[in-house]
C-alpha positions as CSV (number, residue, x, y, z in Angstrom):
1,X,28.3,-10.2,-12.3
2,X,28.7,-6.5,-11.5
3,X,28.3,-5.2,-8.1
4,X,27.4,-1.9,-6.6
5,X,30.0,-1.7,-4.1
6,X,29.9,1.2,-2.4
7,X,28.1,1.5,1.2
8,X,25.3,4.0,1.8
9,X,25.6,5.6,-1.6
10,X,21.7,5.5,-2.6
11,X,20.2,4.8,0.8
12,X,18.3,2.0,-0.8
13,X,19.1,0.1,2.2
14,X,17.7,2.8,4.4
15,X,15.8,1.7,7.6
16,X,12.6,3.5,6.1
17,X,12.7,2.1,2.6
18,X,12.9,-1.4,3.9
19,X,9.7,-1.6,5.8
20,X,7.7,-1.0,2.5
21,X,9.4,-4.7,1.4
22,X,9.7,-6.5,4.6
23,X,6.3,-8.2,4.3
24,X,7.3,-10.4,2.1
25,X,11.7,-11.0,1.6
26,X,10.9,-12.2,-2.0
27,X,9.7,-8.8,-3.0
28,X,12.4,-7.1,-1.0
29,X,14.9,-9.5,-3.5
30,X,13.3,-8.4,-6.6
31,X,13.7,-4.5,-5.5
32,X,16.8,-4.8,-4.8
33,X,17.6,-7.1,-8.1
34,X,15.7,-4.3,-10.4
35,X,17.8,-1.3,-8.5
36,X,20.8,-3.2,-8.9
37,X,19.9,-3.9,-13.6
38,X,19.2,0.0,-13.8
39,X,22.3,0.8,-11.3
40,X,24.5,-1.2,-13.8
41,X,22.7,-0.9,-16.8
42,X,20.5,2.0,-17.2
43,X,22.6,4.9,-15.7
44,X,25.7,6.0,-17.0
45,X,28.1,7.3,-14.1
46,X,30.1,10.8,-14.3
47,X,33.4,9.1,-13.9
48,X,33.1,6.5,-16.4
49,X,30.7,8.5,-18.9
50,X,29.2,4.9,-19.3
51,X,27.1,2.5,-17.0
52,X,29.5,-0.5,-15.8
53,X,27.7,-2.8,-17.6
54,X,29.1,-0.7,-21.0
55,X,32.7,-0.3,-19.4
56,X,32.7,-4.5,-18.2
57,X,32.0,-5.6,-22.2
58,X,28.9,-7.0,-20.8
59,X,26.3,-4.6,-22.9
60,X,26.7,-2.3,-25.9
61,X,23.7,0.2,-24.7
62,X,22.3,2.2,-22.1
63,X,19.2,0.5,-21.0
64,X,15.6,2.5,-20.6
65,X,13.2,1.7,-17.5
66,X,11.0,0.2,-20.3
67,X,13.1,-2.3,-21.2
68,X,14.1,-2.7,-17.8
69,X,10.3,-3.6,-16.5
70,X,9.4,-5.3,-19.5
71,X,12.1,-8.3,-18.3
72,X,10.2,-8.4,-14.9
73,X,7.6,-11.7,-15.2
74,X,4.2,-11.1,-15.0
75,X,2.9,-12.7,-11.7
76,X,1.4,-16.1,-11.3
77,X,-2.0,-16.0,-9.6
78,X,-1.7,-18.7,-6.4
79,X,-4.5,-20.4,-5.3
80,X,-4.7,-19.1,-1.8
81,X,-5.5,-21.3,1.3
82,X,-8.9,-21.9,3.1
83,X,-9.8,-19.4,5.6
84,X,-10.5,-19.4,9.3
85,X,-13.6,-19.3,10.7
86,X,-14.5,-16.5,12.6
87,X,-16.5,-16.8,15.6
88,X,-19.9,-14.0,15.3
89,X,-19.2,-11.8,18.8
């Protein structure tokens, strides 16, 4: 597994990018796990001339967004729970 390493180097961790996610942790994991597949496979970094996916042996190609999105599952509709009555005022 490759790892972005380096602290504070996007700012996707930023205080104010975090409270768009923070309603729900599940979606803050799949942001994170979509920046991380374009971080290591989609972008190819000025000292390597590659993405690290390319330099690890892991991937022969730089990867589009497309491709990229099109491995995120479409979502399963939940049935939701009952709702509360509220009292008329």
């Amino acid at each position: 597994m490759i790892v972005k390493c380096r602290s504070g180097a996007s700012g996707v961790l930023s205080r104010s990018g975090v409270g768009v996610f923070l309603r729900k942790v599940e979606n803050y994991a799949h942001a994170i796990a979509l920046h991380f597949m374009y971080y290591n496979f989609g972008r190819i970094h000025k000292t390597l001339r590659v993405t690290p996916a390319m330099e690890a042996g892991v991937s022969g190609r730089v990867w589009s967004l497309e491709e990229i999105a099109a491995l995120v599952r479409d979502p399963v509709a939940r049935k939701r729970g009952p709702y509360k009555n509220r009292e008329a005022d």
